[in-house]
N, C-alpha and C positions, 0 to 999 in steps of 0.2 A: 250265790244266786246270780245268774246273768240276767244284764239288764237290758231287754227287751226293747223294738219301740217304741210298743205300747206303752211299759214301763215309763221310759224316759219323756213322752208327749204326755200323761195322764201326769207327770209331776212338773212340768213345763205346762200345763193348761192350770194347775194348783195353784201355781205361783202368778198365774196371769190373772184366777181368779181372786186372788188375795191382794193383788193391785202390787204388785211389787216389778219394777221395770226391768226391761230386758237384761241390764248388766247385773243386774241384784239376783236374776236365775238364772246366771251365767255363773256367778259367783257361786250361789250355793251348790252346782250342780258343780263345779268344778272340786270347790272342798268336799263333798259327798262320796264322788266317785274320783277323783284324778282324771287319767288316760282315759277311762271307760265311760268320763261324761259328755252327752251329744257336744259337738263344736257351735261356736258363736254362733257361726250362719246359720245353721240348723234351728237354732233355739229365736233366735231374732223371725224367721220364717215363719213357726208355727205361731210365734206373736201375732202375725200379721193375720194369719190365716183365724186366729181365735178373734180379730178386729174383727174382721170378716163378717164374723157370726159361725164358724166352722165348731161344731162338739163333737163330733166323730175324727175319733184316733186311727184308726186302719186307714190304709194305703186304700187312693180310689181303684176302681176295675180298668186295667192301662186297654187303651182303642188299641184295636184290632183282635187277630186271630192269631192264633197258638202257632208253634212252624209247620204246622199242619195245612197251613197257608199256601206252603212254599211246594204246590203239585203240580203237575204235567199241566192238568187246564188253565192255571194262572200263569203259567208262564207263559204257555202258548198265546193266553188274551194279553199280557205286556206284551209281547214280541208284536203280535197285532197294531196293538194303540200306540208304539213306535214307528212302527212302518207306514202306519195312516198319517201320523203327525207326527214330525221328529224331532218339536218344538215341546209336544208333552212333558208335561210335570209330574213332581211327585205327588201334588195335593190331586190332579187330575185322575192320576191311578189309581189312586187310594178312592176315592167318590166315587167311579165305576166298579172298582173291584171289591172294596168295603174289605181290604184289608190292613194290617199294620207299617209303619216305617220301615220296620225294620225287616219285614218280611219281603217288602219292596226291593228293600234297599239287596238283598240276600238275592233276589232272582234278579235283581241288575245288572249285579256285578260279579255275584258267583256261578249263576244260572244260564245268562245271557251274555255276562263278557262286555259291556257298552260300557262307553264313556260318553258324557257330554262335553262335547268340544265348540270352541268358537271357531266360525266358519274363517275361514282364511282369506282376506282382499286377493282379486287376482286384475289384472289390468282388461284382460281379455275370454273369453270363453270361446275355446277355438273349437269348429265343428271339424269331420273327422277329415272333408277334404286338406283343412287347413293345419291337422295334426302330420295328413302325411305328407304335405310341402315341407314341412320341417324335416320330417324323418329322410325324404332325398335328397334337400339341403345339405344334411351334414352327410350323408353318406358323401355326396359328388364333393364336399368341401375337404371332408377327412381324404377323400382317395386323392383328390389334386394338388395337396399340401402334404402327404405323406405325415397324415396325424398330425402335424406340425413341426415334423424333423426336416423339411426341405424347407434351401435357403432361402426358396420366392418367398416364404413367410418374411423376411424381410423389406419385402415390398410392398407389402398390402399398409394400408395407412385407410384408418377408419374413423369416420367423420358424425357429430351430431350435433344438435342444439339443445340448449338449454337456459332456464331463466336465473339470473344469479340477481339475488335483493340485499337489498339494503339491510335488512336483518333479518336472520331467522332463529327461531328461539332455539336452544339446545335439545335434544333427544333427550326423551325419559334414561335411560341407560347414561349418556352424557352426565348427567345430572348426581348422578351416583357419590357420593362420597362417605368416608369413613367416620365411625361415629363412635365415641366410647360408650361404656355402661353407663356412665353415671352423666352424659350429657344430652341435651334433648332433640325431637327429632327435626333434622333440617326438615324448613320448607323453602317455597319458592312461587315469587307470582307468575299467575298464568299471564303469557307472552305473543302476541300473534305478530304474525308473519308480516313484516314492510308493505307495503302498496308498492311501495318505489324499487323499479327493478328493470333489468337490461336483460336481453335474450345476447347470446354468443354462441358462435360456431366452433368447434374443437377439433381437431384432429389428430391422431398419436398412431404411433409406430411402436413394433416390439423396441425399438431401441429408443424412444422417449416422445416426449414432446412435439409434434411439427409446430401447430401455431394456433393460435385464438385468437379472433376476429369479432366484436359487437357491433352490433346493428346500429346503424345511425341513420337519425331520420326516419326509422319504422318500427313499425313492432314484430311484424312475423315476415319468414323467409317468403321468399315466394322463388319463381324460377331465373327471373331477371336480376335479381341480387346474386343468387346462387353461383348461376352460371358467368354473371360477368365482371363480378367481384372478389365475392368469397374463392371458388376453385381455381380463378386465374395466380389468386396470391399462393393457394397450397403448392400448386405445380412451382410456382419460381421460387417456393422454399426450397420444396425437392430437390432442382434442378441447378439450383445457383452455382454446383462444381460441377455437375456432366450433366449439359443440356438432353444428354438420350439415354437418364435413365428412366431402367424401368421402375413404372408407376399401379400397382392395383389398387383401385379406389373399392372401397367398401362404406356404404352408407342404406339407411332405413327406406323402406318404399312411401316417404314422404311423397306428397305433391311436387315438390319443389326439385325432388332427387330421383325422381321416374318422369320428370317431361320434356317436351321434345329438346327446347332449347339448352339442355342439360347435356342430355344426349346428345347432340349436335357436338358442343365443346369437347366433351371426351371423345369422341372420333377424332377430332382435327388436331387434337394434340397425343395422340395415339395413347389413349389409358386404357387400361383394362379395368371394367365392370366386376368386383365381385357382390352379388345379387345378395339379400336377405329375405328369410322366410318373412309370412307376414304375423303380425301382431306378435313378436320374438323379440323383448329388450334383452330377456337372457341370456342372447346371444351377439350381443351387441358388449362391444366392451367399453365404449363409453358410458350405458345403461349399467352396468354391472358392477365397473370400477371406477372411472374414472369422473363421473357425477357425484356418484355418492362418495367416493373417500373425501374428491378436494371442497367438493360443498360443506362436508361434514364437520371441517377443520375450520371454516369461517363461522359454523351456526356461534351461537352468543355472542359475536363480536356485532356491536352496531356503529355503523357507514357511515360517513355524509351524508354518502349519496349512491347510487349506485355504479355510477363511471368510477369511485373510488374502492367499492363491493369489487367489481371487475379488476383492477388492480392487483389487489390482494389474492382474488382466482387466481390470474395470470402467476402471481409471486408463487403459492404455492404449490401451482401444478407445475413451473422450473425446478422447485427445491425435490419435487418426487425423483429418489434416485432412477438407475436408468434398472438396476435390479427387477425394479415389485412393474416394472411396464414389461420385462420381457416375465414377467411370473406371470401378468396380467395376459397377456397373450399363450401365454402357456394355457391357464385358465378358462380361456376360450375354447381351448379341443378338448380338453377336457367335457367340458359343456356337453359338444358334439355328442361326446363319446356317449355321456350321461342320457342323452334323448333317444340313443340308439339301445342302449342297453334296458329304458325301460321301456322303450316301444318292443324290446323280445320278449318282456314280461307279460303283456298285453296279448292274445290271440289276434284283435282285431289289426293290429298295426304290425303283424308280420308279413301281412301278403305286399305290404308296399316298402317291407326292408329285401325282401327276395323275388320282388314279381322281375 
């Protein structure tokens, strides 16, 4: 005789009624039957559900509709109430459409193809004049540096700022470490970021390092530090063995690095201007590498202070071989190439790769 299970809750509600406790008809159900008796949780469950006040043995009617559910007009109204809202839930679908989970879940994802994703931070939302500043950007930068197999790539030297603290806590991924089976799961206290912190100007070459510079005395660039502090010292890095070489500066359309007094210096000492798109860190290889690698390397470590934070920058943006700065530059055309290649993919951004 197979045991049912009705069977097996009508002699699990026997034994509940006969006051005998959960392991006592676990017990007899297990000497009765062996393999073929309900398991603990099952049997400890319908206990709870007999506390309850539950006398009805059959399975309740499960919510929703049969896969009969799953037709052309239900699909078409999720596809709808997606498109309206693309925040909708499953209990939202489910209360307009008065169908099942799983029926839902079948026209989601077998029907419709969706996923729910988290939106991605982006720094900027470019409108499309400011997509195809980019796209001629790199076109006029790839043709002038020949991809970046010409050796003026060796003269371009690209400059930016940024804040370096006194401590900053480790990256979730940082934090990663190996655990065995049988040991428990690491934690860690939540850590926020220094107050105490120095802005610095950076500048690098394919072939490494030029120099880093903190603000003393202020907090943000402006054009007068710029122009007759900060780039007077880049240029006499450059130049300290041949006063006449050539120099392309490459820097962000900050305030400080598009105004006059700026401008003014790099004529009189004869640099060449190379221009950035706007709202573009990606293309920026300060932005890209050379903030986040060396910042990366100081997160967990806590400073004095921050003139000592800046130190340790300085330390180990020297120790970066001169290899991963000319990869990092390579990295850059790359880039290029990448904003070129998806703006073919786009209709709307071919007329400004070919106009």
């Amino acid at each position: 005789m197979e045991l049912t299970r009705e069977n097996s809750r009508a002699m699990i509600y026997y034994d509940f009624r006969s006051g005998l406790t959960q392991k006592q008809c676990v017990d007899r159900m297990i000497s009765a039957f062996g393999d073929e008796a309900p398991s603990k949780t099952t049997i400890y469950r319908w206990f709870a559900e007999f506390q309850r006040g539950r006398v009805k043995l059959s399975d309740d009617p499960r919510q929703g509709r049969p896969k009969t559910a799953v037709t052309q007009e239900n699909v078409d109204a999720v596809r709808k109430l997606i498109e309206e809202d693309r925040h909708v839930t499953y209990r939202e679908i489910q209360a307009t459409l008065d169908i099942g989970m799983s029926q839902i879940q079948i026209i989601l994802h077998e029907q419709l193809g969706v996923k729910k994703l988290f939106s991605r931070w982006i720094p900027h939302s470019l409108c499309e004049e400011q997509k195809a500043a980019r796209v001629t950007w790199c076109v006029r930068t790839l043709q002038r540096f020949h991809a970046g197999s010409s050796n003026a790539v060796y003269n371009i030297v690209s400059g930016d700022e940024s804040w370096i603290y006194a401590y900053e806590p480790e990256t979730k991924n940082q934090s990663r470490v190996w655990v065995f089976e049988n040991e428990l799961k690491p934690t860690k206290i939540v850590r926020s970021r220094s107050v105490a912190k120095k802005m610095v100007a950076t500048f690098v070459s394919k072939t490494g390092h030029v120099t880093t510079i903190p603000l003393e005395g202020q907090r943000t660039v402006n054009a007068e530090w710029y122009a007759s502090i900060y780039l007077p010292q880049v240029v006499s890095e450059l130049r300290k063995e041949n006063c006449n070489r050539r120099i392309i500066l490459h820097h962000d359309n900050a305030s400080s690095h598009t105004a006059h007094r700026t401008k003014e210096f790099l004529e009189q000492e004869n640099i060449e201007l190379l221009d950035h798109p706007p709202y573009s860190p990606d293309l920026s290889p300060n932005d890209f590498y050379t903030f986040p690698k060396i910042k990366n390397k100081l997160r967990g470590q806590r400073f004095s202070s921050p003139e000592e934070a800046v130190d340790a920058y300085k330390t180990a943006i020297l120790e970066t071989p001169t290899s991963e700065w000319n990869g990092c530059f390579n990295d850059w055309f790359h880039r290029m190439e990448n904003v070129l290649n998806f703006a073919e993919s786009t209709s709307k951004s071919n007329k400004y790769i070919f106009k």
